[in-house]
C-alpha positions in Angstrom: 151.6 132.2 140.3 153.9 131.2 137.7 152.9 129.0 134.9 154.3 126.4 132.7 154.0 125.8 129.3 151.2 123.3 129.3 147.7 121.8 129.9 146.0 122.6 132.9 142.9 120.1 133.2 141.0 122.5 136.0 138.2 121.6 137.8 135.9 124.6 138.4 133.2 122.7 140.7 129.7 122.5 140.4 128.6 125.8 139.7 129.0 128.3 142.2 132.1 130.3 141.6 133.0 130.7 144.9 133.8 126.8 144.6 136.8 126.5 142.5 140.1 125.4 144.3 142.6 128.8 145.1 145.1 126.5 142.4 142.6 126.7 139.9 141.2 130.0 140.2 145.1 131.0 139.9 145.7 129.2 137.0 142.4 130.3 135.6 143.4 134.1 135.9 147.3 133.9 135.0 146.5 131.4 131.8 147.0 132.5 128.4 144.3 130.6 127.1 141.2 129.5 128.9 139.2 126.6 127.0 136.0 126.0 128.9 132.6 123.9 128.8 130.3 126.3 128.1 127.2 124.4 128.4 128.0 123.6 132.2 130.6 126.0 133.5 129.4 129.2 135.4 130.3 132.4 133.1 130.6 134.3 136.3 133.5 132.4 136.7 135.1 132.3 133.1 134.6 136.0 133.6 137.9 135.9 136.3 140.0 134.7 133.1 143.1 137.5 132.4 142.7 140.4 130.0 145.0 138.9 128.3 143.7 135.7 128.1 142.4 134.0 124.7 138.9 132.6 126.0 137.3 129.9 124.1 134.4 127.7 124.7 134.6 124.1 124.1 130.9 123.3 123.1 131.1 123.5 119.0 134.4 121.9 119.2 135.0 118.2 118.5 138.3 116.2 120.5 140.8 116.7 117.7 139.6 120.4 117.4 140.3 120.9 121.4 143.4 119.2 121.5 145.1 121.0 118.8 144.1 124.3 120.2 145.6 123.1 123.1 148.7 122.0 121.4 149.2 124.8 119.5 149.2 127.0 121.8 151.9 125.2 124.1 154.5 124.6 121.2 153.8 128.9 121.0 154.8 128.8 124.6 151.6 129.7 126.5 149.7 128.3 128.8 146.3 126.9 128.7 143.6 126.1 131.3 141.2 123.3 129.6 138.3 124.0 132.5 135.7 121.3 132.7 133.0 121.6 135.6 133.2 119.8 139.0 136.3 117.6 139.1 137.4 116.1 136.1 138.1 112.9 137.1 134.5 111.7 137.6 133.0 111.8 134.1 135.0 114.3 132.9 135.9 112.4 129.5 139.5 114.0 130.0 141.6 110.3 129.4 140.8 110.8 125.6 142.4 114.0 125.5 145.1 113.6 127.5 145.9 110.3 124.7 146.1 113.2 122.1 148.2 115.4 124.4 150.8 112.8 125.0 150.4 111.4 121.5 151.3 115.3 120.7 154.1 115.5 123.4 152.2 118.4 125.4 152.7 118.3 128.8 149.6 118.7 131.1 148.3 118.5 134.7 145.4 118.0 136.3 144.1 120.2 139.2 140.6 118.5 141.4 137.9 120.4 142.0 134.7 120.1 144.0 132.6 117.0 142.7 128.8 117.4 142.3 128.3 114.4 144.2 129.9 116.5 147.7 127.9 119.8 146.4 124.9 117.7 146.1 125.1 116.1 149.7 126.4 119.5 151.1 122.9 120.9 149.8 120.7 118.1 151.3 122.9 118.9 154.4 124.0 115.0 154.5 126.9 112.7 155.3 127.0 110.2 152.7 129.1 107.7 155.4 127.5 107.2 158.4 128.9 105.0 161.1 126.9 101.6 162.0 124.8 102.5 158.8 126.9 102.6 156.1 130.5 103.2 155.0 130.9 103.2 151.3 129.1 105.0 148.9 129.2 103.6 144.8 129.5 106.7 142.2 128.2 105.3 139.1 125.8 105.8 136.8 122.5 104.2 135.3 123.1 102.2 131.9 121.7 103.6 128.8 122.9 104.6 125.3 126.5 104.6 127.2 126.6 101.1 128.3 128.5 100.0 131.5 131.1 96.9 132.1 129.0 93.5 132.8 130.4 93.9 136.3 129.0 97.0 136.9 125.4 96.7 136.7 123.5 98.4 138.4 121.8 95.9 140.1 124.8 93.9 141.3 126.3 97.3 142.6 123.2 97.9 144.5 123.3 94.9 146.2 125.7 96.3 148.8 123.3 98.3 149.9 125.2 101.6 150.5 124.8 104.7 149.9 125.0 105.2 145.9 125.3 108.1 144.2 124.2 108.3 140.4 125.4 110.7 137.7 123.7 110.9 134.5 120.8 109.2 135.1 118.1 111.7 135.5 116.2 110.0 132.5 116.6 106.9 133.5 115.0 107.2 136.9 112.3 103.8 136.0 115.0 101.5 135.1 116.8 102.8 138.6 114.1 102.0 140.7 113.7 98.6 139.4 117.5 97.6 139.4 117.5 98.5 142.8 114.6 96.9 143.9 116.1 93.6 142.4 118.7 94.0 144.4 116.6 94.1 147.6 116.2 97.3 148.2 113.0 98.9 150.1 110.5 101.1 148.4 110.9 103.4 151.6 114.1 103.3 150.8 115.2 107.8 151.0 116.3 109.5 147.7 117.7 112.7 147.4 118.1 114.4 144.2 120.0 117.9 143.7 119.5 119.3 140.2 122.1 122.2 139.3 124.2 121.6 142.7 125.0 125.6 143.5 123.8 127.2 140.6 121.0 130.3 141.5 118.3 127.7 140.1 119.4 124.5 142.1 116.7 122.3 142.5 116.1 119.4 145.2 113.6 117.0 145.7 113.2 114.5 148.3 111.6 111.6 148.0 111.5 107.4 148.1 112.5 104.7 145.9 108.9 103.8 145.4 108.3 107.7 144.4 111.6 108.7 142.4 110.2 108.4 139.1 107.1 110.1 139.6 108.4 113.2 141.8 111.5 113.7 139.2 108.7 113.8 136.3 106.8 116.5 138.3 109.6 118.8 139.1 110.4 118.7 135.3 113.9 117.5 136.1 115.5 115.4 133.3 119.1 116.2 133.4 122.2 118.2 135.6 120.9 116.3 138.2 122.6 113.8 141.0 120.4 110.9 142.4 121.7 109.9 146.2 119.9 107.2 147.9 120.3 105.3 150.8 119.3 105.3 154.4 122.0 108.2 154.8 119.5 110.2 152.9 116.9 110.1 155.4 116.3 113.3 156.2 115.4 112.8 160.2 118.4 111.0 160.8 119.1 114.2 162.0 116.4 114.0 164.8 118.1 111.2 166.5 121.2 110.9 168.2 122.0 107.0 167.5 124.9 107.0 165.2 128.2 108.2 166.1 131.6 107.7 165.4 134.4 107.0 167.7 136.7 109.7 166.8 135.1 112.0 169.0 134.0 109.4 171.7 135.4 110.2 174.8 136.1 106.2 175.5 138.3 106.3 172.0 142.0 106.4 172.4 143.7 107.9 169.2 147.1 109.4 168.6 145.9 113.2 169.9 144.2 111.9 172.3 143.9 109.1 175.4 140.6 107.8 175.9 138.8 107.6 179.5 137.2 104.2 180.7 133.5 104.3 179.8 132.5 104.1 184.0 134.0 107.5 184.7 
């Protein structure tokens, strides 16, 4: 693969290797120098990084210290994968540095990469949309030393009663409960919570609204963790046959395919 001179914002997934994109892993072995998070991406991966390759972690940096690596290292004409864990657009806090890239007239590009929120469902063996249940699911996060817009409370998100997926708010789990049980919400209500999505160590723990706080205190889990609830968490939905969709109903006309009356 043939690389430009620039910024490659990669997304390395959740944690298990195996779960960066083919782009990214190429990019990550042909860079010249590989700036990583340290603190949450896997070293087995970092380790695929070129001989070659300048490897730095990002953990004891602060912004401006990050982006003029970067930058300096583009104006020498090299290449640079800035690798952050699962996919940088979700909580990635890559806007600010792309401001100092531009502001610095470096070119970059970001590459997605798998989110924790799919690795998290994947590992509770869930789909987060299910028809006639729910179609939407909210990523967001609880409020607390990092506030949220007055629109976005938790509360007010809640009261579409989807399935919502929270990042970042491991800590937080008594103020979640109560938000969402002021948004109507029952205390029976399923919650699924996946700490370290993929990792060797990942924890899960299934529970209830009524229960989340108290289960996440005795499985020790305070942070690296994604909250799911919803009744798409219910873990016997998959005991029952009631909710299907109509792409594969055989009544369901789609372009591939001409659906049969419903008699025959």
């Amino acid at each position: 693969m043939r690389l430009q001179p620039k910024v490659y914002i990669v997304g390395a997934g959740p944690g298990d290797p195996d779960l960066i994109t083919v782009k990214g892993l190429n990019i990550l072995q042909n860079a010249d120098v590989v700036l990583y998070t340290d603190s949450l991406v896997s070293e087995d991966l970092i380790a695929h990084a070129g001989s070659h390759a300048e490897v730095l972690q990002s953990s004891g940096m602060d912004l401006e210290q990050m982006v003029e690596k970067m930058a300096f290292a583009v104006r020498e004409g090299k290449t640079v994968a800035r690798v952050h864990t699962g996919d940088p657009s979700v909580y990635g806090a890559i806007l600010e540095q792309m401001v100092l890239l531009r502001q610095r007239e470096i070119d970059y590009e970001i590459v997605p990469g798998v989110s924790s929120v799919f690795a998290a469902a994947a590992a509770v063996g869930a789909e987060l949309t299910v028809p006639d249940l729910t179609q939407t699911v909210i990523l967001t996060r609880a409020e607390g030393r990092t506030p949220v817009p007055e629109r976005e409370k938790l509360r007010d998100l809640a009261s579409h009663h989807c399935t919502v997926a929270l990042f970042l708010s491991a800590t937080l789990a008594k103020k979640v409960v109560r938000e969402f049980l002021e948004a109507g919400w029952s205390e029976a209500t399923p919650v699924a919570v996946v700490q370290r999505a993929t990792w060797p160590d990942q924890k899960i723990v299934r529970t209830t609204l009524e229960r989340l706080d108290q289960d996440l205190r005795e499985a020790g889990i305070r942070m690296h963790a994604m909250i799911l609830a919803g009744w798409a968490l219910d873990p016997t939905i998959v005991e029952r046959d009631e909710h299907r969709s109509k792409l594969y109903d055989k009544t369901f006309t789609h372009g591939y395919r001409k659906g049969v009356p419903a008699h025959e």
